[in-house]
C-alpha positions as CSV (number, residue, x, y, z in Angstrom):
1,X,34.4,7.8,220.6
2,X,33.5,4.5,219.1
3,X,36.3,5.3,215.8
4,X,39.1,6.3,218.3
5,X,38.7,3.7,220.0
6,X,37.4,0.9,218.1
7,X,39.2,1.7,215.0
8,X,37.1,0.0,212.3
9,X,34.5,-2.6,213.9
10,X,34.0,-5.6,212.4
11,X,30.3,-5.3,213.2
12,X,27.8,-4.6,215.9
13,X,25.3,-6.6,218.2
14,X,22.7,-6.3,221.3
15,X,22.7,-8.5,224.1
16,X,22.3,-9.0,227.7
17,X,26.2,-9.3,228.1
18,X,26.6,-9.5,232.2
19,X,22.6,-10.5,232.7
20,X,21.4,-7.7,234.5
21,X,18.5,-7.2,232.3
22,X,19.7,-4.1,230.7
23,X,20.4,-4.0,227.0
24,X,24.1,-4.5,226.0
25,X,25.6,-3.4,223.0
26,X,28.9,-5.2,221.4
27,X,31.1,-4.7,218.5
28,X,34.0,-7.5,217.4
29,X,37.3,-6.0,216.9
30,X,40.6,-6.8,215.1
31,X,42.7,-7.9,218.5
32,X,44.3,-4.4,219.5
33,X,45.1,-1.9,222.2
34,X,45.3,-4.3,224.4
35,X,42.2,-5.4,224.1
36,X,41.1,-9.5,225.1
37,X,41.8,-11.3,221.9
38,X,39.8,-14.4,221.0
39,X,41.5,-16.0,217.6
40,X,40.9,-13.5,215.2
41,X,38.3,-11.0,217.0
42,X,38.0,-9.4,220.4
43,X,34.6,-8.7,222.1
44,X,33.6,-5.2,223.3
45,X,30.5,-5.0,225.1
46,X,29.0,-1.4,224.8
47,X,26.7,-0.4,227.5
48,X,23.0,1.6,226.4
49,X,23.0,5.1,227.5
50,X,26.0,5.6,228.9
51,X,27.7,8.2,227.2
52,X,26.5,10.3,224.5
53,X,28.4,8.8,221.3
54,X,25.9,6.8,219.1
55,X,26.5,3.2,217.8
56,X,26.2,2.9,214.5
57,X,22.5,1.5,213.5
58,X,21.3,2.0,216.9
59,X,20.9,5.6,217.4
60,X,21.3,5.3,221.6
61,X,24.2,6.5,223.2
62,X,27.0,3.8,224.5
63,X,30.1,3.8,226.3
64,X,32.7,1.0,226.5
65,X,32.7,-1.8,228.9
66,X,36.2,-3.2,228.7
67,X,37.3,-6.9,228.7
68,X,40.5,-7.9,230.5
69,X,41.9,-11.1,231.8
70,X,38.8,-13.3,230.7
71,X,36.8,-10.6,233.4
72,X,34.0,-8.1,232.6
73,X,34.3,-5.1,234.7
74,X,32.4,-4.9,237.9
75,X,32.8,-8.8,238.2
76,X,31.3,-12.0,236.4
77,X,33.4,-14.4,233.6
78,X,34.0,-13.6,230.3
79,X,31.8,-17.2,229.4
80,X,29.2,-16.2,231.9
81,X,29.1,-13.2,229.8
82,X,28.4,-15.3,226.4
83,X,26.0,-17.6,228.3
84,X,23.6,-14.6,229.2
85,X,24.3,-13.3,225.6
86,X,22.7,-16.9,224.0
87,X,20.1,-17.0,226.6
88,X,19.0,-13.7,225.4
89,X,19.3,-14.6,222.2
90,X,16.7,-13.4,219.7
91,X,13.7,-11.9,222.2
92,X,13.6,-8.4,223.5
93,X,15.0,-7.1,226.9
94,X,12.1,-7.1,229.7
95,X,13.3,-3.8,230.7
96,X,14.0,-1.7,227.6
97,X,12.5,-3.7,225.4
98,X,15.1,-4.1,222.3
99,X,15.6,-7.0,220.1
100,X,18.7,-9.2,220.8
101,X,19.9,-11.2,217.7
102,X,22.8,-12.9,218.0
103,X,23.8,-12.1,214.6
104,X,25.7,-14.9,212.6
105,X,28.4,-12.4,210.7
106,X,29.1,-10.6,214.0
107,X,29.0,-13.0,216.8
108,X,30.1,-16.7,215.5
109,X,34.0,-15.5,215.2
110,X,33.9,-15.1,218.9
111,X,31.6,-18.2,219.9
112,X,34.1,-20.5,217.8
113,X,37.3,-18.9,219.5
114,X,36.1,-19.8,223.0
115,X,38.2,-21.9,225.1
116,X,36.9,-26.0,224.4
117,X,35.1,-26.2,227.3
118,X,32.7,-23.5,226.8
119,X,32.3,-24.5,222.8
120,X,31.3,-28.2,224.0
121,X,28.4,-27.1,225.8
122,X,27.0,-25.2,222.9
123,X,25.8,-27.1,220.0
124,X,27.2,-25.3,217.0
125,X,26.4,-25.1,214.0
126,X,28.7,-25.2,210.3
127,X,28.5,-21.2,210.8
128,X,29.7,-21.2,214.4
129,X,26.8,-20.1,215.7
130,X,25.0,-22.0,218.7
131,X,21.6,-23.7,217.7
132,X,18.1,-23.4,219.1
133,X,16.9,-26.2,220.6
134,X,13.9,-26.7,221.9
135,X,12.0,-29.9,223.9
136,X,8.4,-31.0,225.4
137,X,9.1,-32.1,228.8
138,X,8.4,-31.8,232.0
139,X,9.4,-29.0,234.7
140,X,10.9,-29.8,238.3
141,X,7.6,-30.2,240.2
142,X,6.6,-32.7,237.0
143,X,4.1,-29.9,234.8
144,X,4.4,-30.4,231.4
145,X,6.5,-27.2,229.7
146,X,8.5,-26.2,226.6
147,X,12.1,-25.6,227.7
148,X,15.1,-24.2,225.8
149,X,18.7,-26.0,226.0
150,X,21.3,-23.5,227.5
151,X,24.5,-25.5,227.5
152,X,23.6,-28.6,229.6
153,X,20.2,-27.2,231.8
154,X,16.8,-26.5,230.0
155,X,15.3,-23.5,230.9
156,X,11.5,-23.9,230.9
157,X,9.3,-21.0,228.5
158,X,6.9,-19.1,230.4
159,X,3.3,-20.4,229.5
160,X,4.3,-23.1,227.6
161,X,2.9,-26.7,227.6
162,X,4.5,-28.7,225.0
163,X,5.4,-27.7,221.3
164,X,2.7,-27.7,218.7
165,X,0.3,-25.4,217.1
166,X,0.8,-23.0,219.2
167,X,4.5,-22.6,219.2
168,X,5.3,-20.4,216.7
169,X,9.0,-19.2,215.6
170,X,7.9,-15.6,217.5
171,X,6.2,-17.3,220.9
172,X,9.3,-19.4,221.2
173,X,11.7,-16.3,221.1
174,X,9.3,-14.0,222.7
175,X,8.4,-15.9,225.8
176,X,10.1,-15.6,229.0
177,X,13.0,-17.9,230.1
178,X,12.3,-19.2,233.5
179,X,16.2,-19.5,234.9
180,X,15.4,-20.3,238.2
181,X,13.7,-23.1,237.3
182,X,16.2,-24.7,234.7
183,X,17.3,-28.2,235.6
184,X,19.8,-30.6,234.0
185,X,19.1,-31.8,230.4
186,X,20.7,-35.2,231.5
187,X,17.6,-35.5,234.2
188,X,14.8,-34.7,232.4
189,X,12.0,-37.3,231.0
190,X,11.5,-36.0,227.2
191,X,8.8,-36.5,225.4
192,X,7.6,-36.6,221.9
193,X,9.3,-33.4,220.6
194,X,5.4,-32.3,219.1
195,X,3.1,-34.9,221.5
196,X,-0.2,-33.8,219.9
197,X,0.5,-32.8,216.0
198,X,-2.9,-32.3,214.3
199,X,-1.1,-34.4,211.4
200,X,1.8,-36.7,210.9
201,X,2.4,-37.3,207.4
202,X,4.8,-39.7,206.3
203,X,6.8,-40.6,203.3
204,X,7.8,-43.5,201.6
205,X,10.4,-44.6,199.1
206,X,12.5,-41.3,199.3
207,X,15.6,-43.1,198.8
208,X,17.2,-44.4,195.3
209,X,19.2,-47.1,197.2
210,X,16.0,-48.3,199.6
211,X,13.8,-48.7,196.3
212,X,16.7,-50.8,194.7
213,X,16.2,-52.2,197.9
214,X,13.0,-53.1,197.9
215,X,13.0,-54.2,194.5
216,X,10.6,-51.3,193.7
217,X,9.9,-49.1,190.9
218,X,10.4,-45.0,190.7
219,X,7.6,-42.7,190.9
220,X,7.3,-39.3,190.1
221,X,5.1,-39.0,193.0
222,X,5.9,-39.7,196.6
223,X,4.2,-42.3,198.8
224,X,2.2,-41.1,201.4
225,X,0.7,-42.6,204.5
226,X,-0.1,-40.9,207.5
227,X,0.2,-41.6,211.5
228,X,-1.4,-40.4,214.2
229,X,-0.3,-38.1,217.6
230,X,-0.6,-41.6,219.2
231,X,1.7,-42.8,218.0
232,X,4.5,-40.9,218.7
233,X,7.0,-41.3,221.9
234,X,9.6,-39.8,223.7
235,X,13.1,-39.9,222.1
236,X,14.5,-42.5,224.9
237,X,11.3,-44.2,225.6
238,X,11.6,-48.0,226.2
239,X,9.3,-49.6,223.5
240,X,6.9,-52.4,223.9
241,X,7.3,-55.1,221.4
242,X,4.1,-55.7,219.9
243,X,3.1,-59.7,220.8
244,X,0.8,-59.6,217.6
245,X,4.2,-58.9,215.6
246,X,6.9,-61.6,214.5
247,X,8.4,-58.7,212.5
248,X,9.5,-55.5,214.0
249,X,11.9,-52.9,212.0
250,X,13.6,-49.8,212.5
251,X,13.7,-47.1,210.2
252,X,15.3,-43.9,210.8
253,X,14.1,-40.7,209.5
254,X,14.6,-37.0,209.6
255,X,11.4,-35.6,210.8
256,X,10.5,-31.5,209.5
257,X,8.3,-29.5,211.9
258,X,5.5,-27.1,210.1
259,X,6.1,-23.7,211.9
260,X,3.8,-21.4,209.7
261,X,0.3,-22.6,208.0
262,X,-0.3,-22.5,204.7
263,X,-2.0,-24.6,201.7
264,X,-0.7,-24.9,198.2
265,X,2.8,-23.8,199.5
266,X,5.0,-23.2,196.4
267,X,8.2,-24.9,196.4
268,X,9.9,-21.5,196.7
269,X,8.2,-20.1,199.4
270,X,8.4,-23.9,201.4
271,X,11.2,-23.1,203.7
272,X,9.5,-20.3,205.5
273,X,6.9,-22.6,206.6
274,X,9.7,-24.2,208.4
275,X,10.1,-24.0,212.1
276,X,12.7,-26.5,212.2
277,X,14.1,-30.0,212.6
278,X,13.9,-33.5,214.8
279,X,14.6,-37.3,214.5
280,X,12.0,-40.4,214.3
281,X,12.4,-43.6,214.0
282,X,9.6,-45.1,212.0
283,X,9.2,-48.5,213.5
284,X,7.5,-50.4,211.3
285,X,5.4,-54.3,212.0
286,X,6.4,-55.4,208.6
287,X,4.3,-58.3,208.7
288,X,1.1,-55.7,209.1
289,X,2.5,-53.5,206.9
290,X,2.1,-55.9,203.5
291,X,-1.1,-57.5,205.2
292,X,-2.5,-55.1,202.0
293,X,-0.8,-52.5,199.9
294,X,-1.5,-49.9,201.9
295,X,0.5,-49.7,204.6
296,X,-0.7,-48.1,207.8
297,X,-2.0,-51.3,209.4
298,X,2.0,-51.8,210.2
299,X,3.1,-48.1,210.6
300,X,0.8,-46.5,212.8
301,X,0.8,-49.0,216.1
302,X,0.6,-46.9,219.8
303,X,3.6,-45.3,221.0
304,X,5.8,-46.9,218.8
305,X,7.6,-43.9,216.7
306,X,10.1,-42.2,218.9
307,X,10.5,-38.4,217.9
308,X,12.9,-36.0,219.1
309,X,14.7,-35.4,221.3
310,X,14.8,-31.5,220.3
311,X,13.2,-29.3,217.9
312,X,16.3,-27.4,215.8
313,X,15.3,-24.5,214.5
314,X,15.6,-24.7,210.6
315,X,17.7,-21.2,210.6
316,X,20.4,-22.9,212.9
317,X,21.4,-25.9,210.6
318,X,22.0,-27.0,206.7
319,X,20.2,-29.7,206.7
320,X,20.9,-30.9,203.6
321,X,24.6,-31.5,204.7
322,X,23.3,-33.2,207.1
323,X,24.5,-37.2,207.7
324,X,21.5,-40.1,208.7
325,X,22.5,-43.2,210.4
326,X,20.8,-46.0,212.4
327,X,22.9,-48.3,215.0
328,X,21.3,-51.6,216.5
329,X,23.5,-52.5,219.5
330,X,26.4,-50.4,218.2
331,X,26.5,-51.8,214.4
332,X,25.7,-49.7,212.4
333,X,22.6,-50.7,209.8
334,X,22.1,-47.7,208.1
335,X,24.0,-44.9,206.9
336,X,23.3,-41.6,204.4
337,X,22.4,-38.3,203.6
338,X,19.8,-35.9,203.5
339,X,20.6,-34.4,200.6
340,X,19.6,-37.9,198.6
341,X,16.7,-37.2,199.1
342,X,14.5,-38.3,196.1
343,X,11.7,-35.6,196.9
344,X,13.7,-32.6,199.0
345,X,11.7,-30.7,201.6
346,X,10.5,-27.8,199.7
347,X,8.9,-30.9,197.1
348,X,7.1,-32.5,199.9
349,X,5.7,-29.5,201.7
350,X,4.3,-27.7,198.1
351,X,2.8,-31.8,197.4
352,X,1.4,-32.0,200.6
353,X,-0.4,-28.5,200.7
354,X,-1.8,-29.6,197.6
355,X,-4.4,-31.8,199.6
356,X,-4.6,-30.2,202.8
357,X,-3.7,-27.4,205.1
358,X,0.0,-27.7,206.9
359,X,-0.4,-26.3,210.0
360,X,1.9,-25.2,212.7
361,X,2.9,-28.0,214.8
362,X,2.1,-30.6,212.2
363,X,5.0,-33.3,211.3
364,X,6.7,-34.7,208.5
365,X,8.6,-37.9,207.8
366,X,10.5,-37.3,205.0
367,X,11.6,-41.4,204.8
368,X,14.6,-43.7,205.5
369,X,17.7,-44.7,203.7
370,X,18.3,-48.0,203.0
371,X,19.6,-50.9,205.2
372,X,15.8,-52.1,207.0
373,X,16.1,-55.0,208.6
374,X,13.4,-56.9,206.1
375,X,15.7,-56.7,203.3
376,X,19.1,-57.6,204.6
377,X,19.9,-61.4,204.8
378,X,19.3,-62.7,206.8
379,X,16.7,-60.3,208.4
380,X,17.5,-58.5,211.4
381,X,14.2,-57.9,212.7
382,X,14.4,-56.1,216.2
383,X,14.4,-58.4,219.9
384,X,13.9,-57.5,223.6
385,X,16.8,-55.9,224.8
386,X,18.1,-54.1,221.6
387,X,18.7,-50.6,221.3
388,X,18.4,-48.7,218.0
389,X,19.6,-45.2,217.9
390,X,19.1,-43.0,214.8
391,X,21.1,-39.8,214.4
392,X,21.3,-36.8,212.5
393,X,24.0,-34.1,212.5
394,X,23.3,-31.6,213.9
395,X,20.0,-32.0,214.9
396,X,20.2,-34.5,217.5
397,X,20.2,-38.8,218.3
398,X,17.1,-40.7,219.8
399,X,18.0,-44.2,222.0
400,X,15.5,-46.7,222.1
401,X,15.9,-49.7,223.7
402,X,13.6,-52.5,222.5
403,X,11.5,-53.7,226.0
């Protein structure tokens, strides 16, 4: 059945397709027999168990579910029908209990032939494919809860407080999507993307052009200092200028989330200890910071490092074609990539499990590009009133404004 039918399938997938809980298979298809074409593919969703014909690497029986006219059969839109497909995503039916991955080579063809309006409230990745995003927030009655971005509504986790040591890759895709309780994105008060990591470890000098800068010399070893879960904030937070302070910075930085423990983590094996991805800005009090050489006197003040405003999951983005910039008041101050990196990811995680235990939840600032306010002329130290934003692609953009 599927061969007369499908001819040769371009691949095959499992999904919630028209969100009545029951697994859905679906195989892309070169546009044919009339089939719903979307660019180069079709999409053919394959219902479980109804007729005796196997799908290939599944071993149930399926029967076809037609498209036709942007319309699923027995009601509900074609995009409603990809919107339950990402919010099923990667965790197991509650009824039959199968796995849905939205698998990259299958599915992305179709997601990037949607119509605009559908593809805008996705983000999507270089591949096509929608990514993960995750936030610590608050629900509707004001509970603290982990909730999942489906186009523009979070959809709170089931059981879930806030992101951390707990919040593994398989919790997150494992635990159940309250829908009925999803509100607006736009709405919600976020807060630090990890509020309580057990460590924030920071790094500095990872920049050729912000040493040159500085007027510093190289190292073959990267600069270390740590914060604490103080002093983190949410990702729009107003922040209080600090009256002992004459000299108040911004420094934008791409923060890496620890999603699987480990100590003396090989450089190799770094990326699986990975969950994924967020922002900071590293505001620093410059004139603490060189009070002595160490520097954590002007790096660690209360609620004064914005992080967030999601958690990307490291599997949904290519980070090191990722852009960093920095904006005060629109003009933009700094402006790079990840991939000049001095000491790359894998580098930092295998020198920092040297020393210590990474731990899920924990945080890493891997250090900013350069264009700081101290070292420009004439200094552009920040004011009451300013708003800094920092942005990475693909992962996401905090907006700060300076109280």
């Amino acid at each position: 059945m599927l061969g007369e039918l499908a001819g040769d399938p371009v691949g095959l997938g499992l999904g919630d397709l028209d969100g009545d809980l029951l697994g859905d298979a679906f195989v892309l298809l070169p546009p044919a027999r009339g089939l719903v074409a979307r660019g180069t593919a079709a999409l053919v969703p394959v219902r479980l168990g109804a007729l005796a014909d196997p799908v290939p690497g599944d071993g149930r029986a399926a029967g076809f579910v037609a498209l036709a006219d942007d319309e699923l059969t027995g009601g509900g839109s074609f995009d409603d029908a990809v919107r339950n497909v990402l919010a099923f995503r990667g965790r197991p039916n509650p009824i039959t209990g199968i796995a849905h991955p939205f698998l990259p080579a299958v599915s992305c063809p179709v997601i990037r032939s949607l119509r605009p309006a559908v593809q805008e409230s996705y983000a999507v990745t270089p591949g096509g494919c929608p990514a993960m995003r995750y936030a610590s927030t608050y629900d509707k009655s004001g509970a603290p809860v982990v909730a999942e971005l489906q186009g523009d509504l979070l959809v709170p986790l089931g059981g879930l407080t806030e992101l951390g040591a707990g919040t593994t890759a398989e919790v997150l895709a494992s635990a159940e999507r309250r829908t009925a309780d999803a509100f607006p994105a736009a709405e919600a008060e976020l807060r630090a993307v990890v509020p309580n990591p057990a460590k924030v470890i920071c790094i500095g000098l990872n920049y050729k052009a912000h040493i040159e800068e500085t007027g510093r010399a190289d190292s073959d070893y990267p600069v270390l200092f740590p914060k604490f879960a103080s002093s983190l904030t949410g990702p729009y937070a107003a922040l209080d200028l600090p009256r002992e302070s004459a000299q108040v910075d911004y420094e934008g930085e791409l923060a890496v989330i620890i999603g699987r423990p480990g100590r003396r983590i090989s450089e190799a094996d770094a990326a699986g200890h990975v969950l994924g991805y967020a922002v900071a800005n590293d505001i620093s009090m410059r004139d603490y910071q060189y009070k002595t050489h160490q520097w954590m006197q002007g790096k660690a003040w209360d609620e004064c490092t914005p992080l967030g405003p999601y958690l990307v999951t490291a599997d949904e983005v290519d980070i090191t074609a990722a852009s960093i910039s920095t904006t005060v008041n629109g003009e933009k101050v700094q402006d790079s990539t990840i991939s000049l990196l001095i000491f790359p990811i894998p580098r930092l995680i295998a020198t920092i499990s040297e020393f210590t235990e990474l731990r899920t939840g924990d945080v890493i600032l891997t250090g900013t590009p350069s264009g700081v306010g101290a070292r420009r002329t004439p200094p552009l130290f920040l004011k009451s009133g300013d708003v800094v934003t920092v942005e990475v692609t693909g992962v996401g953009a905090l907006r700060n404004t300076i109280a």
